[in-house]
C-alpha positions as CSV (number, residue, x, y, z in Angstrom):
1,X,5.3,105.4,80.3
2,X,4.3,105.8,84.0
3,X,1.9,108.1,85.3
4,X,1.2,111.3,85.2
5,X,3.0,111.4,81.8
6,X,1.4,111.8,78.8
7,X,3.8,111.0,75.3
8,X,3.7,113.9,73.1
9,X,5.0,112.2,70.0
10,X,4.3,114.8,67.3
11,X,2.6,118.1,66.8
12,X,-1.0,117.2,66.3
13,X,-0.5,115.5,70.1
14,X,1.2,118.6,71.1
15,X,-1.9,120.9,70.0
16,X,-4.3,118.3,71.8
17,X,-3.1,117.9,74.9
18,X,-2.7,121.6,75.2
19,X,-6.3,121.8,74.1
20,X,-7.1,119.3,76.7
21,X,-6.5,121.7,79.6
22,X,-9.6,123.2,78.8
23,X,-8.2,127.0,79.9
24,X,-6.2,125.1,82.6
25,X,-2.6,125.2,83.1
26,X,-0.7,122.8,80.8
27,X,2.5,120.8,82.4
28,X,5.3,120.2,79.3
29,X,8.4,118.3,80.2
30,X,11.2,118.2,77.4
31,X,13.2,115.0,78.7
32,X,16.1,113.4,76.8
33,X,16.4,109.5,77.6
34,X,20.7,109.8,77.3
35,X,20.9,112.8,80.0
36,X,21.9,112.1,84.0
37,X,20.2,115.5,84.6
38,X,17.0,114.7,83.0
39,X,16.7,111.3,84.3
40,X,16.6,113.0,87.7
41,X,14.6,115.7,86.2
42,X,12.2,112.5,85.5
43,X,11.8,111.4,88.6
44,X,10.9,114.3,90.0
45,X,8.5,114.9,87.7
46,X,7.1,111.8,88.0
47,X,5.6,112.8,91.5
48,X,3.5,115.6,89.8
49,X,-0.3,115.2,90.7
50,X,-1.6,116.3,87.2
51,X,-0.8,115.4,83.7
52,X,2.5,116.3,82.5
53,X,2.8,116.1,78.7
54,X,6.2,114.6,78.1
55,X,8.8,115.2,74.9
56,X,11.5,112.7,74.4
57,X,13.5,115.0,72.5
58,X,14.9,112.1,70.5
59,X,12.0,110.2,69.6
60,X,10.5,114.0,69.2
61,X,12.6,116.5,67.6
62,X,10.0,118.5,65.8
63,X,8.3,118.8,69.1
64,X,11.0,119.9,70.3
65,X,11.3,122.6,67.8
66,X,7.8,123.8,67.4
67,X,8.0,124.8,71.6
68,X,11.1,127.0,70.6
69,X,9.1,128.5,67.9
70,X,6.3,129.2,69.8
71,X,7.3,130.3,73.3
72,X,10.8,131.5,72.3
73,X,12.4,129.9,74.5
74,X,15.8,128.0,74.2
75,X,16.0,124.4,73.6
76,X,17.4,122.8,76.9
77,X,16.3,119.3,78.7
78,X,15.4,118.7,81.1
79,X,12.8,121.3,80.9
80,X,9.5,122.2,82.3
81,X,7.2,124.4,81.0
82,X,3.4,125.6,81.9
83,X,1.6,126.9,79.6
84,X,-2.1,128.8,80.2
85,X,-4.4,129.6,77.5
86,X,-1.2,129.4,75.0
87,X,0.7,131.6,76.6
88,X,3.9,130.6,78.4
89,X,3.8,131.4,82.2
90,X,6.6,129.7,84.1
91,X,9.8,127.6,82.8
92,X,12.7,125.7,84.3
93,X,15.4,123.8,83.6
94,X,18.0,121.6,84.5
95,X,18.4,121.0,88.2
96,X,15.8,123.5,88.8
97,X,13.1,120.7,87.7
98,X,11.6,120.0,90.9
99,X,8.2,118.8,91.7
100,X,7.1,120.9,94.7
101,X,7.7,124.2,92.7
102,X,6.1,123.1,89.2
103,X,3.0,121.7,91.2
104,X,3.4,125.5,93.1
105,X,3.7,127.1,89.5
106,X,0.6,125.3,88.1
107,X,-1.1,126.1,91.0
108,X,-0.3,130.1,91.0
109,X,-0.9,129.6,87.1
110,X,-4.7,129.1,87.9
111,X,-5.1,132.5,89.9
């Protein structure tokens, strides 16, 4: 996997690279490897200057899951998601996945 992604394979990887942030803003990205949407979603993401902690909802489904349960959000890919201190502070999905305003979300996050 390319750069800044990070696999999020299972829960326990979930819960650590969340912990990794140290208090910092977090960068999920639910991405389904069969979806024209999320490979664009992909690419854009790919230009992210920070981790990004990536879900391939296939490989992932209980990943996939657990961030419904916990943020209560509905399960949609592609989808971004920064999360601060465990709490979720911005989402976006579909063609709304764009670089420039996650890096701008992070950013904002940290303020």
């Amino acid at each position: 996997m390319d750069a800044p992604f990070r696999e999020i394979a299972d829960v326990a990887s979930l819960d650590e690279f969340l912990s990794g942030a140290n208090g910092s803003a977090a960068i999920l990205f639910k991405h389904s490897n069969t979806c024209g949407v999320s490979a664009r979603a992909y690419r854009e993401m790919a230009n992210v200057n920070q981790p990004v902690g990536i879900v391939v909802v296939q490989q992932a489904r209980p990943v996939s899951d657990e961030i419904e349960k916990r943020w209560g959000l509905a399960h949609e890919t592609p989808q971004v998601l920064i999360i601060r201190e465990g709490k979720l502070v911005w989402d976006a999905s579909h063609f709304n996945v764009k670089a420039a305003d996650v890096e701008a979300a992070a950013a904002n996050a940290e303020s």
